[in-house]
C-alpha positions in Angstrom: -11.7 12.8 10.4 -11.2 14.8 7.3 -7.2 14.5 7.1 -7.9 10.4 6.9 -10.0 10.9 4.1 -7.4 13.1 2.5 -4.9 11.2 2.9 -6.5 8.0 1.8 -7.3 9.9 -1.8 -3.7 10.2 -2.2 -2.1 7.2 -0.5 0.3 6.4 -3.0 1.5 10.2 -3.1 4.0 11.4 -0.6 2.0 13.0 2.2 3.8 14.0 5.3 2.2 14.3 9.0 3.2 18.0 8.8 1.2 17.7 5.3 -1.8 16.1 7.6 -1.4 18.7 10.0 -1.8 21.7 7.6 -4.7 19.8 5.8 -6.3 19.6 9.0 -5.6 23.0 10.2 -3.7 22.5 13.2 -0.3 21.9 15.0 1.7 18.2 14.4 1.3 17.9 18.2 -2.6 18.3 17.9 -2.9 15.9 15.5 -1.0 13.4 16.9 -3.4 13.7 20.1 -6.5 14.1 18.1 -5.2 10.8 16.0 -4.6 9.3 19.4 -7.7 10.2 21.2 -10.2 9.1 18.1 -7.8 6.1 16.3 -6.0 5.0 18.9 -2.6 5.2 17.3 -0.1 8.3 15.7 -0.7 10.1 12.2 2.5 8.0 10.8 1.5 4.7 12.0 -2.3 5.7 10.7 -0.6 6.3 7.4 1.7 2.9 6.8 -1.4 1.2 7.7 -3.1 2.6 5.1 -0.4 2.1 2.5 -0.1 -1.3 3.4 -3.9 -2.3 3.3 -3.3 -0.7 -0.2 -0.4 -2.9 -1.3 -2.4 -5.9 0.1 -5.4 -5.4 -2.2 -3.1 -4.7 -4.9 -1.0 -7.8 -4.3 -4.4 -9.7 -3.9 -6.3 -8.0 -7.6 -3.8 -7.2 -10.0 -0.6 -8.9 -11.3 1.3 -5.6 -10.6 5.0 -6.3 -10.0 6.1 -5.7 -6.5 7.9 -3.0 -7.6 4.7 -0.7 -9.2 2.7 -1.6 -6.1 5.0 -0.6 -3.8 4.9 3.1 -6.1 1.1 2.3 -6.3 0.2 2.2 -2.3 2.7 4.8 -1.3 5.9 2.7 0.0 8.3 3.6 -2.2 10.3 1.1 -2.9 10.2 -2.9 -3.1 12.4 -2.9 -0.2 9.8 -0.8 1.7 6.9 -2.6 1.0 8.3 -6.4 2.1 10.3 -4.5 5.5 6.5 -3.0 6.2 4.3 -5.7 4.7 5.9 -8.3 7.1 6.0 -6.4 10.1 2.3 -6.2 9.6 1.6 -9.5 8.5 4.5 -12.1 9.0 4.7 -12.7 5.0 5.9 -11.1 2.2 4.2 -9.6 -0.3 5.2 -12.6 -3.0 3.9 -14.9 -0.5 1.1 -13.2 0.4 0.0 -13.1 -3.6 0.5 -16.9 -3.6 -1.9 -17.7 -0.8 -4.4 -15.1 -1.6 -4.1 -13.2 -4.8 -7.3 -13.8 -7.3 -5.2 -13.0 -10.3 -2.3 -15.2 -11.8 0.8 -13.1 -14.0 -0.3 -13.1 -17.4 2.1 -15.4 -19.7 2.9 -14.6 -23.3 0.7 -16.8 -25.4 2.3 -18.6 -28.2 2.6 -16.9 -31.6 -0.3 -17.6 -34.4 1.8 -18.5 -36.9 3.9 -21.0 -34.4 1.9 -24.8 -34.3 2.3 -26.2 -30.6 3.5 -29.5 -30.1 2.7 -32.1 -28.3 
């Protein structure tokens, strides 16, 4: 379907269904049947899903605050992404890091001219 692969260029830009509908050259209500009839679910729902796969490999690669990958996959908002991230997965997205994430936060490293001690 060429509106998914539209959409999933620009998933952490703010794209509408009425914005997949014109991509796609035809009305909201077909694209909500052809969405139905060839994904099995709506344009919207398509769409979180998408964002939220995003956030998840985010969350899982990178050390990204919450924050920037919510902007990153498209959710807006840290509030977004945990409200959509547990519906979809029964954990936050802090949790989620901590059980799967390959990347730890970087830490500031001491200074060179400061001896450790020990």
């Amino acid at each position: 379907m060429r509106v998914t692969s539209w959409a999933s260029e620009r998933i952490a830009e703010p794209v509408s269904v009425a914005d997949l509908a014109e991509v796609g050259a035809v009305s909201v209500a077909s694209l909500h049947r052809a969405f139905r009839a060839e994904l099995g679910t709506t344009p919207l729902a398509w769409l979180t899903a998408q964002r939220v796969d995003r956030a998840r490999e985010l969350l899982e690669q990178t050390a990204m605050p919450v924050e920037a990958v919510a902007r990153a996959s498209g959710l807006g908002s840290a509030a977004n992404l945990r409200r959509r991230f547990r519906e979809a997965s029964g954990a936050t997205p802090t949790q989620h890091r901590r059980q799967f994430g390959t990347t730890t936060p970087t830490r500031a490293q001491p200074s060179a001219g400061r001896q450790a001690t020990g």
